[in-house]
C-alpha positions in Angstrom: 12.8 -14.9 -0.5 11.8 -16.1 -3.8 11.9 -13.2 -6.7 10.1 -13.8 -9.9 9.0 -11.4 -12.4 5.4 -10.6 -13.1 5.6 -12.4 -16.4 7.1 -15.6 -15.1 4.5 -15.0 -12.0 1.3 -15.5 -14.0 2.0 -18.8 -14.7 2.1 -19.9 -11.3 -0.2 -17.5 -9.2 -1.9 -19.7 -7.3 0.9 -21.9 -5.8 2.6 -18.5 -4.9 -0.4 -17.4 -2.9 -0.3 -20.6 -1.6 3.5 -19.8 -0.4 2.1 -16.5 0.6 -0.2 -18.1 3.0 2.2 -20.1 4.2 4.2 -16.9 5.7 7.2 -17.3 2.6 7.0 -13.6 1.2 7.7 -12.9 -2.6 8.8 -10.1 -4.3 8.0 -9.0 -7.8 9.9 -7.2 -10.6 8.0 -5.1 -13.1 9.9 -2.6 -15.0 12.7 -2.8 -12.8 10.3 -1.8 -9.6 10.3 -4.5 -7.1 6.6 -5.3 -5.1 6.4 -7.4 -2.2 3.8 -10.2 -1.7 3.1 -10.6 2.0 0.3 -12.3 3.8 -2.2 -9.7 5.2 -4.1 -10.5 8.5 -6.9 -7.5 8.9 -7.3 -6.5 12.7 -10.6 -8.4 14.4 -11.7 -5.5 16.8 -13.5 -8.4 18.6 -10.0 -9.8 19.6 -7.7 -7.4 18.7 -9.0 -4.4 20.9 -5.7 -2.8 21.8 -3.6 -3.1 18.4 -6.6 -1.6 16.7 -7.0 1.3 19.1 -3.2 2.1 19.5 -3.4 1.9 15.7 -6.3 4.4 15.9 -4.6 6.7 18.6 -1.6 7.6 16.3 -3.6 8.7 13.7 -5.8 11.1 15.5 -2.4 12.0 17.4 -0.5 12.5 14.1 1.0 16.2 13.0 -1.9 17.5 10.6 -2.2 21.0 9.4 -4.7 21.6 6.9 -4.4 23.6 3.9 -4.5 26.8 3.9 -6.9 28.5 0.9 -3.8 30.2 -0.9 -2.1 25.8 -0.6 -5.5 24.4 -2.2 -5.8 26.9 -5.4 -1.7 26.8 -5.9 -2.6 22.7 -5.7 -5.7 22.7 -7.8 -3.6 25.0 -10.8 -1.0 22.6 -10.8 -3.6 19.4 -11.0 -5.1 21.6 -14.1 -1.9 22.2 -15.7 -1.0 18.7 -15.5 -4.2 17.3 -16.8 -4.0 19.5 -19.8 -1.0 18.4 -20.8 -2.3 14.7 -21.3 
């Protein structure tokens, strides 16, 4: 896997989408973070059917407990605090 940083990336952006495509990931280093270009292929409902919808079932079926009202003001005061201190 080819590993470039974003600098040295810019100059050739289009041939490494091009690599993309072509199913050769890359990955990226930006401030000592790595990022990983990977072709994407978005779900056709139309021919996909049964990907999509056991993509769809684990999300409805997925823990979720909401937030109580005493979670959401304890979260919104810290969100304030933090934006204050910018």
């Amino acid at each position: 896997m080819k590993t470039l940083t974003v600098t040295q990336a810019k100059m050739q952006l289009g041939k490494l989408v091009d690599q993309v495509h072509g199913g050769a990931p890359v990955l990226l280093l930006h401030k000592n973070k790595l990022v990983k270009l990977e072709r994407y292929e978005p779900l056709d409902p139309e021919y996909e059917s049964a990907e999509l919808e056991t993509l769809l079932l684990e999300g409805v079926r997925a823990k979720f407990t909401p937030y109580s009202p005493g979670e959401m003001t304890r979260l919104l005061d810290k969100i304030v605090r933090e934006e204050r201190k910018k």
